[in-house]
C-alpha positions, 0 to 999 in steps of 0.5 A, spaced: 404 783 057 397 781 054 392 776 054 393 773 060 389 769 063 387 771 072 383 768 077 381 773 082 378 770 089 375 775 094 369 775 097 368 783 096 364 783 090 365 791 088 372 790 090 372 783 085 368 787 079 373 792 080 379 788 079 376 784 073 374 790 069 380 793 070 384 786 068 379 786 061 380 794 060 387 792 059 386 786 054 386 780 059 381 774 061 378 775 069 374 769 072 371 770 079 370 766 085 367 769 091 369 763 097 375 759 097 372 752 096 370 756 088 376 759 088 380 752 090 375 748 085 377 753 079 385 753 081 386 746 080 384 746 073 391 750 072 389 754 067 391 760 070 398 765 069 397 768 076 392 767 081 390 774 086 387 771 092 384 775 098 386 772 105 379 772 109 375 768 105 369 765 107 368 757 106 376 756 105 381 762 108 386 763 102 393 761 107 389 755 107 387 754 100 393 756 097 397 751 102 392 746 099 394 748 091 401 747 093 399 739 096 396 738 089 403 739 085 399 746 082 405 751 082 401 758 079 404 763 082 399 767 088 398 773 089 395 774 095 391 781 097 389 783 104 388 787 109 392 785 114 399 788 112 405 787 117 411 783 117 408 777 120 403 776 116 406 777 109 411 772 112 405 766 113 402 769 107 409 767 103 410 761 107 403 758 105 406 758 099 404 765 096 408 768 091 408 776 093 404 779 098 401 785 097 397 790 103 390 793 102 388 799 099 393 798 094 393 802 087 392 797 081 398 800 077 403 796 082 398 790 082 398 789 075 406 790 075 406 785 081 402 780 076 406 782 070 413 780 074 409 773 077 407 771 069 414 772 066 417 769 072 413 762 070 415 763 063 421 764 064 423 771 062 426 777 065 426 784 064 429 791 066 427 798 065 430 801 059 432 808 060 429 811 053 423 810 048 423 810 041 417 810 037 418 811 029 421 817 029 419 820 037 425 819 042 424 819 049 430 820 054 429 818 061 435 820 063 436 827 060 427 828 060 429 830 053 424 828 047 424 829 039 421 827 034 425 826 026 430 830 031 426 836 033 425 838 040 419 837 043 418 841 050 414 838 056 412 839 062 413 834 066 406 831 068 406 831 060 413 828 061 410 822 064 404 820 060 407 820 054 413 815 058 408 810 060 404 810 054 411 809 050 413 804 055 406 800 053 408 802 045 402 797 042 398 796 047 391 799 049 393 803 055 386 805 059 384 811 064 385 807 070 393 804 068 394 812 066 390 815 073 394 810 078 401 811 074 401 818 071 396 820 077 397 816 083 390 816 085 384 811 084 380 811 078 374 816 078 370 814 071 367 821 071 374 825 071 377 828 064 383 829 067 386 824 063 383 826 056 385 834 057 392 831 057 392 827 052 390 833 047 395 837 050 400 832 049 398 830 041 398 837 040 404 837 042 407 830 039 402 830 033 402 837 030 406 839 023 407 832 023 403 827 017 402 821 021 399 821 028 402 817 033 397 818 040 392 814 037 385 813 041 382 807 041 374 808 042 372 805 048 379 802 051 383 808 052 390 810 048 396 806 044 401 809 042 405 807 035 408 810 028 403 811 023 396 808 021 389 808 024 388 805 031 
């Protein structure tokens, strides 16, 4: 999904400046608050598709900010984040009227999922995982792990498998270090590592070469893109 529009309160301000700057990497729009009283004040305005709020604020607690929105008739879906992780707490957590509940340390991939889901539910919208990929003439199966481009086969190792199935299911759209790290890696964004270009180079190379038109397209200072032909 893109340009969304996010209101994260949470009054961790390295945590905050993370989130938001992930969020823009990926095409959003992020606002801040760092107490729940700026948070509420904002929130009712409703312009928001989805709200991530952290459940230990200063001034207003998040349980108790959320319960307030929804006394308020304001139904943006809420995403709470916090430390606090066991049954009980998701359980007072979804019955203050938050919509998902998700523990601290979290990996940004599965927060941005959990918001994706949160945005087509209020829209209306339902999806499933497709089981293959085509993008001009490069197909990707799930299934078999086979892909081909203009039929020929092309062989993957099965890290390389992952990176191009991720940025074949985002086919379009900019897909930053951050969303490649966390989904194809499993670990927290490092804005010093190469990992993610060494591999990017050995999957064009691979998808690209003997072929006119390039389709790993890198899009300076965002990340990479996927799509038949052009320039990104």
């Amino acid at each position: 999904m893109s340009d969304m529009r996010l209101l994260i309160i949470e009054d961790d301000r390295e945590a905050s400046s993370y989130l938001s700057k992930a969020f823009r990497e990926a095409g959003h729009v992020a606002d801040t608050a760092d107490d729940g009283l700026d948070g509420y004040a904002l929130a009712r305005e409703g312009a928001y598709d989805v709200l991530v709020v952290d459940r230990m604020l200063p001034k207003l607690d998040g349980l108790s900010l959320i319960r307030s929105l929804r006394e308020q008739g304001v139904e943006t879906p809420v995403l709470i984040l916090s430390a606090l992780g066991q049954v009980d707490d998701r359980v007072k957590g979804l019955k203050a009227g938050g919509d998902d509940y998700l523990p601290k340390p979290y990996a940004f991939s599965e927060l941005m999922a959990r918001i994706e889901v949160l945005a087509r539910r209020r829209g209306g919208g339902a999806a499933t995982e497709a089981t293959s990929y085509r993008v001009g003439d490069l197909e990707l199966d799930r299934l078999s792990h086979r892909v081909t481009r203009a039929g020929q086969e092309i062989p993957l190792q099965p890290r390389e498998f992952r990176l191009l199935e991720y940025l074949m299911r985002h086919a379009g759209q900019v897909v930053t270090r951050t969303m490649l790290l966390e989904h194809v890696w499993d670990y927290h964004f490092d804005p010093q590592t190469n990992v993610i270009d060494v591999h990017v180079s050995r999957l064009r190379a691979k998808v690209d070469k003997g072929f006119e038109r390039p389709m790993i397209h890198t899009v300076r200072g965002a990340g990479y893109m996927v799509r038949a032909g052009g320039e990104a």
